[in-house]
Backbone as a printed PyTorch tensor [residue, N CA C, xyz], in Angstrom:
tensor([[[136.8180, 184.3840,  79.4380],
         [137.1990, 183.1000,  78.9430],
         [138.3490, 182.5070,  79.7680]],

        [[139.3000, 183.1330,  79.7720],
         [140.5060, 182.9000,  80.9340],
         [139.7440, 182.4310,  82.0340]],

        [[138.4980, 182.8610,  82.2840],
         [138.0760, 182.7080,  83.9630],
         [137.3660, 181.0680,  83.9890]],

        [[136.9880, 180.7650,  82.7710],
         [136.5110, 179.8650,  82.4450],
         [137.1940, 178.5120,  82.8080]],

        [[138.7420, 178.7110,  81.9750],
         [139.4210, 177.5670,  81.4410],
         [140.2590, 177.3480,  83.1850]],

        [[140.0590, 178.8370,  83.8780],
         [140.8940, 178.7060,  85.4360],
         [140.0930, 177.8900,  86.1710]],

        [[138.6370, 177.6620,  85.9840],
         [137.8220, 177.0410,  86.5070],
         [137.9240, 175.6300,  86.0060]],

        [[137.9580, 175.1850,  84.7770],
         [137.8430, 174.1460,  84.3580],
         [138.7650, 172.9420,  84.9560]],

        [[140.3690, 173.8850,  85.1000],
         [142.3140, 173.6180,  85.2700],
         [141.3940, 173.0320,  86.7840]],

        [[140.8290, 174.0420,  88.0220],
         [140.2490, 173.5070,  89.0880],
         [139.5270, 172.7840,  89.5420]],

        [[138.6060, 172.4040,  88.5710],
         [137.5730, 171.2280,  88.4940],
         [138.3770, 170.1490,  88.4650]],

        [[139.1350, 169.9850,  87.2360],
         [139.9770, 168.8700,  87.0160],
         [141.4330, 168.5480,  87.9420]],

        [[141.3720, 168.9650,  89.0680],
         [142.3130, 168.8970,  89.7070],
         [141.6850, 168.2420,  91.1380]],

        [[140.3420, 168.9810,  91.6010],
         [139.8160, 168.5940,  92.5160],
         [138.8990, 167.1420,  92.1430]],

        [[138.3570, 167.0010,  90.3090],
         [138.6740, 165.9180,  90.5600],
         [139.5740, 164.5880,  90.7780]],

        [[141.0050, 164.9600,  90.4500],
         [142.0650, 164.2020,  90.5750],
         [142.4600, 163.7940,  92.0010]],

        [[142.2350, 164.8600,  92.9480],
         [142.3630, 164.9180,  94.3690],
         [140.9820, 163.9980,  94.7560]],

        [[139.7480, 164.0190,  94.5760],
         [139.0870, 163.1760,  95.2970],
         [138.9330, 161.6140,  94.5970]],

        [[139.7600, 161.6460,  93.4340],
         [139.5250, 160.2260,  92.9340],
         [140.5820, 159.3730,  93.6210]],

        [[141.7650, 160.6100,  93.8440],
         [143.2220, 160.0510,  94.7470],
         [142.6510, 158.9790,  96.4530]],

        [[141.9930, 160.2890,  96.5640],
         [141.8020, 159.9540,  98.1590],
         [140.3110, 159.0770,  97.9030]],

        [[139.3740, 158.4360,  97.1630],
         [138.9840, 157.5600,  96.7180],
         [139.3080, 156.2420,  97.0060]],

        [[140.7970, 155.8750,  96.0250],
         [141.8880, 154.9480,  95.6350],
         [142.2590, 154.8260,  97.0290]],

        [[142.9490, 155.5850,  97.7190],
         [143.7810, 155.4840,  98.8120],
         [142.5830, 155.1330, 100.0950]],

        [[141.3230, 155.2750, 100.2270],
         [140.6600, 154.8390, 100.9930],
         [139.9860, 153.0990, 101.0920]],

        [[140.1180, 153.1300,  98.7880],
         [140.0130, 151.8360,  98.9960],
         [140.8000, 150.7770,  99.2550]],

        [[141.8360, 150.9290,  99.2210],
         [143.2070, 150.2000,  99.5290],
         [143.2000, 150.1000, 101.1420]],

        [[143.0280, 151.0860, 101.3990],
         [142.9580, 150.9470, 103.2990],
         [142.1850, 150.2590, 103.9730]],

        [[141.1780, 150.2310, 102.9220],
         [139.8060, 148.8960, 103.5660],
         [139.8730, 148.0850, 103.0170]],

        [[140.8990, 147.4200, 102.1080],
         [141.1460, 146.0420, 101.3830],
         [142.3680, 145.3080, 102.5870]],

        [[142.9570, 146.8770, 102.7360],
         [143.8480, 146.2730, 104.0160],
         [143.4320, 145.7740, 105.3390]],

        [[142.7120, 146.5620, 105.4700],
         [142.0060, 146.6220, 107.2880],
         [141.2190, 145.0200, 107.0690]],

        [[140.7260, 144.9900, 106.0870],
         [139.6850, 143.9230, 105.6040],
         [140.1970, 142.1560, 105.3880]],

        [[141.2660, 142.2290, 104.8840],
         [142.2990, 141.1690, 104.8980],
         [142.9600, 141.5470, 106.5830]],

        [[143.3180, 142.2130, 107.2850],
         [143.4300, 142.1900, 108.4670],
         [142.8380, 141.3270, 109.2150]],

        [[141.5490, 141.6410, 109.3480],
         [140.5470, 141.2080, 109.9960],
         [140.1780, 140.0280, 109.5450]],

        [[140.1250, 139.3090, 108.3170],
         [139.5940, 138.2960, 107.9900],
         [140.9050, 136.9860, 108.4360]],

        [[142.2540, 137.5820, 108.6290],
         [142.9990, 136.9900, 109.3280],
         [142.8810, 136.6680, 111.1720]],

        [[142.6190, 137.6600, 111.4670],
         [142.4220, 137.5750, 112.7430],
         [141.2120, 136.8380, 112.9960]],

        [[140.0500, 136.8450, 112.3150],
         [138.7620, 135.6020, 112.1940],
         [139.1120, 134.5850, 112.3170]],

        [[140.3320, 133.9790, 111.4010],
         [140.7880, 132.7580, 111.3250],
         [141.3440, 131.7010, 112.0330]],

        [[142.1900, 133.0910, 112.7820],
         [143.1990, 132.6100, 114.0840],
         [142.2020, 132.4640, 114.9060]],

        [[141.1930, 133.5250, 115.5380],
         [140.2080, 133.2580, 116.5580],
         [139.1890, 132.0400, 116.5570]],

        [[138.7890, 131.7920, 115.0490],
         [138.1530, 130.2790, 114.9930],
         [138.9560, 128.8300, 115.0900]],

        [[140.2480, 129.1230, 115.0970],
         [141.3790, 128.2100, 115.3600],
         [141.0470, 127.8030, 116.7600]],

        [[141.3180, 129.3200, 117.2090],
         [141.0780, 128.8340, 119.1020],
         [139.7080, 128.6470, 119.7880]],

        [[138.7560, 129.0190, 118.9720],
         [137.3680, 128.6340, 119.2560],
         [137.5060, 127.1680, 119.4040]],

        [[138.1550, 126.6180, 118.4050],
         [137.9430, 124.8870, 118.4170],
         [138.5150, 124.6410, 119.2790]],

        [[139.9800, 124.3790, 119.5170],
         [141.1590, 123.9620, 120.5430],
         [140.0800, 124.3310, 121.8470]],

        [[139.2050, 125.1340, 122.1270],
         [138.5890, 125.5910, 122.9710],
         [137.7130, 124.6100, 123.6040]],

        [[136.8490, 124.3420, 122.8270],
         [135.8160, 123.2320, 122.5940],
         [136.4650, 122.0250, 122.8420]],

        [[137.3440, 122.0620, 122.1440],
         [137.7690, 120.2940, 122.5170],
         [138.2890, 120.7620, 124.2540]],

        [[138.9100, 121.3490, 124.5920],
         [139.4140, 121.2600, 125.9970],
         [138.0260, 121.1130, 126.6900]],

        [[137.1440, 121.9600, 126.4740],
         [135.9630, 121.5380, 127.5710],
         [135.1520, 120.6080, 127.4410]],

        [[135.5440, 119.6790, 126.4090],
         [134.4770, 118.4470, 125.9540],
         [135.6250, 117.4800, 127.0110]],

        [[136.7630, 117.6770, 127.2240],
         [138.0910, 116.5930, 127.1880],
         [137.4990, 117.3280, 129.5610]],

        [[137.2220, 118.3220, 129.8340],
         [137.8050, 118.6080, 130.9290],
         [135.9000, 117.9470, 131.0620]],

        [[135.1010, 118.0260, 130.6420],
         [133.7400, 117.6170, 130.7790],
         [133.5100, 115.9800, 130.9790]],

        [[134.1240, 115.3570, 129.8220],
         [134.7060, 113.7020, 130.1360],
         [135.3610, 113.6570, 131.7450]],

        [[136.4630, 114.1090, 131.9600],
         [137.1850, 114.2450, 133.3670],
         [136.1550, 114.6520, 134.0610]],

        [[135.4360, 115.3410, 134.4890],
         [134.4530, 115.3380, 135.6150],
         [133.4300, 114.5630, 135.8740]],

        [[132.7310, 113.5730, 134.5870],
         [132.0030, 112.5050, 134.5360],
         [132.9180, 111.4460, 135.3900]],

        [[133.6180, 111.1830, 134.9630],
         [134.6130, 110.1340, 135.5780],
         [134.8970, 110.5120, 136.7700]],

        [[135.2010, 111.9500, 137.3150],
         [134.9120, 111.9930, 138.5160],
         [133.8950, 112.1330, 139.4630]],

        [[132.6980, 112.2030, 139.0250],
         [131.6200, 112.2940, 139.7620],
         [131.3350, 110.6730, 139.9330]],

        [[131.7490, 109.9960, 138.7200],
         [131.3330, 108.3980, 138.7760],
         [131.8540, 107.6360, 139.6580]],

        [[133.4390, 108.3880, 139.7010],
         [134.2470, 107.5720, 141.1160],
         [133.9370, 107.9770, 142.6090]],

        [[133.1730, 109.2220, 142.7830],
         [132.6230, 109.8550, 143.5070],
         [131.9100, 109.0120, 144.1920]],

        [[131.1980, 108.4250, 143.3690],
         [129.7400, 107.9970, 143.4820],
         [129.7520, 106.6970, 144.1770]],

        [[131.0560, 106.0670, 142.8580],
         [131.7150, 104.6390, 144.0230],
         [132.5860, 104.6120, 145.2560]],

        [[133.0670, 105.1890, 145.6840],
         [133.8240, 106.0920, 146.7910],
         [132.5570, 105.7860, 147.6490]],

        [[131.4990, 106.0540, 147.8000],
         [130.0980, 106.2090, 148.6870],
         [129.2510, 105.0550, 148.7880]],

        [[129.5560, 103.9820, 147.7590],
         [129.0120, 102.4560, 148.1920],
         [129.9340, 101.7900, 149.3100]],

        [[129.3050, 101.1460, 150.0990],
         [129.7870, 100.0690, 150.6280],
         [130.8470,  98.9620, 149.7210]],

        [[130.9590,  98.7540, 149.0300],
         [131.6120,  97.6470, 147.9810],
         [132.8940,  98.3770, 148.2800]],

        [[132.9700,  99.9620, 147.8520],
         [133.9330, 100.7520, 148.0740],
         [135.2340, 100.9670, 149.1740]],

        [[134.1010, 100.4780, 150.7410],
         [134.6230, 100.9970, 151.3040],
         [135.1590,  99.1430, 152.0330]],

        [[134.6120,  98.6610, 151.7190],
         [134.5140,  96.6070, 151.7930],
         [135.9830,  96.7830, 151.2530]],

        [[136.4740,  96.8470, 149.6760],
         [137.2870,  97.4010, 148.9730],
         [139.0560,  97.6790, 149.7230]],

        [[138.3420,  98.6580, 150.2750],
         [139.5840,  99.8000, 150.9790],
         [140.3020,  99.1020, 152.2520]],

        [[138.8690,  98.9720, 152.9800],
         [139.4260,  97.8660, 154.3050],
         [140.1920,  96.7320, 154.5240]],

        [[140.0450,  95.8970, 153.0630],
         [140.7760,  95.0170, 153.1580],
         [141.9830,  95.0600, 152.2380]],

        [[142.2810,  95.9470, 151.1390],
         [143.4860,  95.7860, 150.6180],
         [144.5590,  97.0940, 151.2320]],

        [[143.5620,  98.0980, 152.1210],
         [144.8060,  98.7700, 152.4780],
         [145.1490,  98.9260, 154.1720]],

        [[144.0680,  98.1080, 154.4390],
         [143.5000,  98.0890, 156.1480],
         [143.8690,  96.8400, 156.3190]],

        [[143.8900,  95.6060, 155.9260],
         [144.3380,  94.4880, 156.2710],
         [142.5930,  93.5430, 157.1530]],

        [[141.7940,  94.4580, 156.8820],
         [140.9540,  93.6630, 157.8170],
         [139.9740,  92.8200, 156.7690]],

        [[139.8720,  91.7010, 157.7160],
         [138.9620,  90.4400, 157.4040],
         [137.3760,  90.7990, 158.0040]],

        [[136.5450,  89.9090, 157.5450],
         [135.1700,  89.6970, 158.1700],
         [135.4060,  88.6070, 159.2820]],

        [[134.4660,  88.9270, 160.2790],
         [134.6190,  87.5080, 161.4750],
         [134.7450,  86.8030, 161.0320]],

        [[133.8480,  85.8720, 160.1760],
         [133.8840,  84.2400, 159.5250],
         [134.7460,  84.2800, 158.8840]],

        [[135.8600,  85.2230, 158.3210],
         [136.7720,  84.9640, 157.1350],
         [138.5000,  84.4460, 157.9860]],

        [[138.9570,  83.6790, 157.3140],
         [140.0650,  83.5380, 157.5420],
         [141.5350,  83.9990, 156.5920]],

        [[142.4220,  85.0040, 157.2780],
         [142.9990,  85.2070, 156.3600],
         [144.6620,  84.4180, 156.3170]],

        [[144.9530,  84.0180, 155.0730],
         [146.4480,  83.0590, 154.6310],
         [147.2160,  84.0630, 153.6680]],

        [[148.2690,  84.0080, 154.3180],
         [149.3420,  84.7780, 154.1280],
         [150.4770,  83.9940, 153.3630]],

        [[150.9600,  84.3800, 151.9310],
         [152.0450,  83.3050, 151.5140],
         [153.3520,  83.8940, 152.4160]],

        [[153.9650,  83.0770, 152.6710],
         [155.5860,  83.1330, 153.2700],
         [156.3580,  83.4500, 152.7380]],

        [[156.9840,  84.2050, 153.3010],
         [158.1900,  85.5520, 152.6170],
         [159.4180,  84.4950, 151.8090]],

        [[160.0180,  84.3300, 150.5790],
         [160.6410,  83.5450, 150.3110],
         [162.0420,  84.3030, 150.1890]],

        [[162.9540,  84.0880, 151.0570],
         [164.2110,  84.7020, 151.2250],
         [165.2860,  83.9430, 151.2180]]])
């Protein structure tokens, strides 16, 4: 009978020990778990900020391929010649206002 109740004292101890470490495992994955669902949050933060930069750097390369594009017409280069080149067409005459000093 003694051998009984020594068994019983051990049952009820080992179950106290695995209900412990139970508890303490679920707490560790409520932790790890709220961890992680933080770090989701922050990372979908920068997912966006992400997106917008390459929609914003995607706009900027349209605009530069477009000026690209005008850069390579004649109108462009008609354009250039005369407001930073100073040159006229034969038939054109150019008038200069007078320096007022």
């Amino acid at each position: 009978m003694a051998r009984r109740q020594r068994n019983r004292v051990k049952t009820k101890k080992g179950m106290w020990i695995v209900a412990l470490v139970a508890v303490v495992l679920c707490v560790s994955m409520l932790a790890g778990r709220a961890e992680l669902s933080k770090t989701s949050r922050a990372l979908a933060v920068e997912e966006q900020k992400l997106k917008r930069d390459i929609e914003a750097q995607q706009e900027k390369r349209e605009e530069l391929d477009n000026k690209e594009a005008y850069m390579q017409t004649d109108e462009y280069i008609e354009e250039v010649a005369r407001e930073k080149l100073g040159m006229v067409k034969d038939d054109e005459i150019l008038f200069k206002a007078a320096d007022k000093q």
